[in-house]
N, C-alpha and C positions, 0 to 999 in steps of 0.2 A: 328224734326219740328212738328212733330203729338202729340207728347207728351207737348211740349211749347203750343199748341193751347189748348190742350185742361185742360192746367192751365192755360189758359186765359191771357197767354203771349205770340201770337203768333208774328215768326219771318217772314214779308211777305217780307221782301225784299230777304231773302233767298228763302223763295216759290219760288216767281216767276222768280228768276233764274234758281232753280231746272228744273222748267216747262218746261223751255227753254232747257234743254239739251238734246241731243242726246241719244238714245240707252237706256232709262229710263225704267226699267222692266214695266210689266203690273199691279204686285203687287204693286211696288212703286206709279204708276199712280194712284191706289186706293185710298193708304193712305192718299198720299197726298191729294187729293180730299175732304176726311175725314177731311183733315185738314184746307183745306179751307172752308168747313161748318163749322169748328167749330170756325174758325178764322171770323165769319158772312159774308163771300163771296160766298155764295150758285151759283151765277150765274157762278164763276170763278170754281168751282166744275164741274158741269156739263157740262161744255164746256171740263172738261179735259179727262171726261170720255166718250163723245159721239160715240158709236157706238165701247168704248172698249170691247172685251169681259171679259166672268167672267166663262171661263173654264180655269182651270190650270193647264198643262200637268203635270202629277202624279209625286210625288217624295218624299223621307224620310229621313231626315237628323238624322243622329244614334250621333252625337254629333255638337259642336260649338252653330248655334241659332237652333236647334232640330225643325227646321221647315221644314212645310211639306205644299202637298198643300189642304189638309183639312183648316189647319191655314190660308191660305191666302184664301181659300174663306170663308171661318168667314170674314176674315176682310173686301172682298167685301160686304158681307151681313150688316154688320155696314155702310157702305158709303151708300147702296143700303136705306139703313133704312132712315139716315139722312137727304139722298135726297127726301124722301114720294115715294120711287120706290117701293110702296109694292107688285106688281104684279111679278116683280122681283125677288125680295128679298124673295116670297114665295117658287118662285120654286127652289133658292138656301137653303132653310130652312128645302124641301125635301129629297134635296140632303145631306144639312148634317143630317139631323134625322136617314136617311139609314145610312151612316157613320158611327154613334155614337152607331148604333145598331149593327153594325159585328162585327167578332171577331178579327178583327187586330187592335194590341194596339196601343195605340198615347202617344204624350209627356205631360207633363202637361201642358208645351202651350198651344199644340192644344186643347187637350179637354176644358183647362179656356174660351180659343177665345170662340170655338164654341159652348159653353155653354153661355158664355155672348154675342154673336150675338140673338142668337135661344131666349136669355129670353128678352132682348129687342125687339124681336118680337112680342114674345108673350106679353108681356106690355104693346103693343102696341095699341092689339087687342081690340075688344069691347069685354067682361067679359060676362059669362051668363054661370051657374050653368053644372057642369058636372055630368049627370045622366044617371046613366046603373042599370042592374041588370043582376044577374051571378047563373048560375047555372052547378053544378056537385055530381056526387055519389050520388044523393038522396040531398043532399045539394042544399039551394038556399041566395042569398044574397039582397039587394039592396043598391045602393049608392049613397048618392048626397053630390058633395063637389063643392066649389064652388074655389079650384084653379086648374089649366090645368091639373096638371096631379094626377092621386088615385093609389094606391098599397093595392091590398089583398092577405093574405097569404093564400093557399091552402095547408090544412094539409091532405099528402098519408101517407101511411101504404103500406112498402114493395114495391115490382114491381105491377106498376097496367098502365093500358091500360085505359083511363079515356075521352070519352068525355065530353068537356066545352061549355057551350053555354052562348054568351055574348050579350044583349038586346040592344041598345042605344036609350036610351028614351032623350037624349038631343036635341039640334035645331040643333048643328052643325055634325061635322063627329066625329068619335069615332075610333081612333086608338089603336090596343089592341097589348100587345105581353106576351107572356108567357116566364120566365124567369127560368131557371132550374140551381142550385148549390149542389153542392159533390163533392166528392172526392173518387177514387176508393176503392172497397174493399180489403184489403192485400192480398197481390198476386195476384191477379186482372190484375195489371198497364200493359199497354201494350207500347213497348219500341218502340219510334217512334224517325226520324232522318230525320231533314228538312236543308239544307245548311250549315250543317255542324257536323263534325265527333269525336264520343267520344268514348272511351276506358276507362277502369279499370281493372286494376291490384293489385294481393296482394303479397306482399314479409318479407320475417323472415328480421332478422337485417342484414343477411350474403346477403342479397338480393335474395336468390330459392324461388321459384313462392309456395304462400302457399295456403291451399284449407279452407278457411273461415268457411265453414258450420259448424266442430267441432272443436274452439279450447281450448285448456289446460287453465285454468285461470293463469293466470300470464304471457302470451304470448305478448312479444310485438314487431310488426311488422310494415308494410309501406302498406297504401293505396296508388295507387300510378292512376292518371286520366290523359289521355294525350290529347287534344282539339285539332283537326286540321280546319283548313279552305281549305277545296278543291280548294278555287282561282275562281268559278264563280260566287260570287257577289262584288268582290273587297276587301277593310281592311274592317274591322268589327271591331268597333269603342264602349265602354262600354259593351263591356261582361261580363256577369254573371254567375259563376259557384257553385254551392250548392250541398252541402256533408252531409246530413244528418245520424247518426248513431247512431245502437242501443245501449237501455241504458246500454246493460252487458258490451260494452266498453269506456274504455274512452280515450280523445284524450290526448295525451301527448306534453303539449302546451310549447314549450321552449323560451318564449320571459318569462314567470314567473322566470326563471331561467338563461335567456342571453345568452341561448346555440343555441340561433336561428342558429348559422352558420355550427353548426354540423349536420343540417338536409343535408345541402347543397342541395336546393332545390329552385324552380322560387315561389316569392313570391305574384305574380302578380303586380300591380299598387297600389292595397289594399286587404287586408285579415282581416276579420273578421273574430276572432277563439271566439264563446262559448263554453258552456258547452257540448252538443250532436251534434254541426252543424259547419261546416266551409265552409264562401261564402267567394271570392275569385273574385275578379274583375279586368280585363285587357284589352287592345287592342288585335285583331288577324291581324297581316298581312295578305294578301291574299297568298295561299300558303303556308304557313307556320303552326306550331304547339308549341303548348306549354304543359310542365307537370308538374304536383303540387301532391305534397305529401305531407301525414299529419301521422305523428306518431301516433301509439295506442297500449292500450293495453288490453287484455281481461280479465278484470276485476272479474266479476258478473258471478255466475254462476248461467245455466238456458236458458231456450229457448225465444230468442229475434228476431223482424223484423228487420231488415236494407232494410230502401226505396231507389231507384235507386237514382242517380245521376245524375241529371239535369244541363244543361246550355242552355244559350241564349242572343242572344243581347238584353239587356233590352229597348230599344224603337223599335222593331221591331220581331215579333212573328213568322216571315217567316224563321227567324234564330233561330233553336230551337232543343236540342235532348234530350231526358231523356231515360233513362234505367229502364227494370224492378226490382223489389223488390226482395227480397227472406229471409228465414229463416236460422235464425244461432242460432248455439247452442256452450255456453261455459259452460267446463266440470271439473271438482272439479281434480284434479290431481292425488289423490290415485283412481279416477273413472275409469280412464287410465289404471293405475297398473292393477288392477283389474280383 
């Protein structure tokens, strides 16, 4: 109905059946709402909304509509808007700016919605120059741009401990935040394990537990990763699991060959095999485990990194484990003899 309205085909005799029913969620009552503004019944809007609230008791859909209730207060913030409730709709614009600043991931719904609520806000707004000036290490900047938000890049050298001082010479307020990106240094990573459980194993063809750090070039063996779900956040819905490996080996990829079924081995839902990396994507029951193996062989001789092995429910960050790095070394064969 929200979408017919807002191609300027709206359906009101269904509306205001809808209206009329029973037990109609709080987010429905929005949209709907939404939808009668846009269908030119703004009074019929407001009466549907009067005195609803616009808190959503928290939740995160890991698959089906991957909605969460970030997304549905976006889409309060859109009715809030349409209605001219901007005193409203600020202190929901608050609440998602925090949002969209932490570190738990959203779907690409959410963050479309609540990008496109927050910029029709901003839209909205009466316009007037944004001006700061910055200074660090000896360094000083000034800036005047005249869209809502400016990005400067701060160039460090090594570890440094760096007070920032930031001016706001604008009319209005001036929200800053510092944004920090890397990637650990090798051997560095530190193996972390959040709601749920991961293991690695390496085995010769005969399957005996083999010890990675040096081997024979021409070895070819099983990585072998088992994922379990401990069973206290329920099924675990789009899982991500990524196999990164170094370049002295290579992975011995048998659908080139059709011998996929001599791995004998859980494919997942889908498997993406390149050249140095195998992602591997699945459901987890609650409770339950699963194992995936990928043939290799060690190729390349020479001292190479292999980085841990990571997985995670791809629309929620709370599910998450990765393992540290470590160095391997593959060794010429008469190096052996030797």
């Amino acid at each position: 109905l929200y979408t017919l309205a807002l191609a300027g085909a709206p359906e009101l005799g269904a509306m205001n059946r809808l209206r009329e029913e029973s037990g109609l969620s709080v987010q429905s009552k929005w949209m709907l709402a939404a939808s009668y503004v846009k269908a030119g019944q703004p009074e019929a809007a407001k009466s549907l909304v009067t005195n609803l609230t616009t808190s959503i008791k928290p939740y995160q859909e890991q698959s089906y509509t991957y909605g969460s209730d970030t997304r549905d207060q976006a889409i309060i913030l859109e009715t809030l808007l349409l209605l001219n409730e901007k005193t409203k709709a600020f202190e929901l614009v608050k609440i998602l700016s925090s949002k969209l600043s932490n570190q738990q991931w959203m779907s690409t719904q959410t963050v479309a919605y609540t990008l496109k609520s927050i910029g029709q806000f901003v839209g909205s707004e009466k316009k007037s120059d944004l001006k700061y000036s910055y200074a660090y290490s000896g360094k000083s900047g000034n800036t005047i741009s005249q869209l809502p938000l400016s990005q400067v890049q701060l160039d460090l050298n090594g570890l440094q401990k760096l007070p920032i001082k930031v001016t706001n010479e604008s009319v209005g307020g001036l929200f800053v935040r510092i944004i920090n990106t890397g990637i650990p240094a090798q051997g560095q990573e530190k193996a972390t394990e959040n709601n749920v459980i991961l293991s690695t194993s390496y085995q010769d063809m005969k399957g005996n537990d083999l010890d990675i750090t040096k081997l024979v070039q021409g070895t070819e063996f099983k990585a072998t990763v088992t994922v379990k779900n401990p069973g206290l956040r329920g099924d675990y819905e789009n899982m991500a699991l990524a196999q990164v490996f170094p370049s002295g080996w290579e992975i011995n990829n048998l659908r080139l060959t059709n011998d996929e079924s001599l791995a004998k081995t859980d494919r997942g839902d889908y498997q993406d095999i390149r050249d140095d990396r195998v992602y591997t994507y699945f459901r987890l029951a609650s409770g339950t485990q699963r194992t995936f193996t990928v043939l290799l062989t060690a190729s390349y001789a020479g001292t190479f990194y292999l980085p841990g092995v990571s997985g995670s429910a791809m629309y929620d960050n709370s599910i998450s484990t990765k393992q540290a790095g470590q160095f391997i070394e593959v060794v010429k064969k008469e190096a052996v003899v030797n």
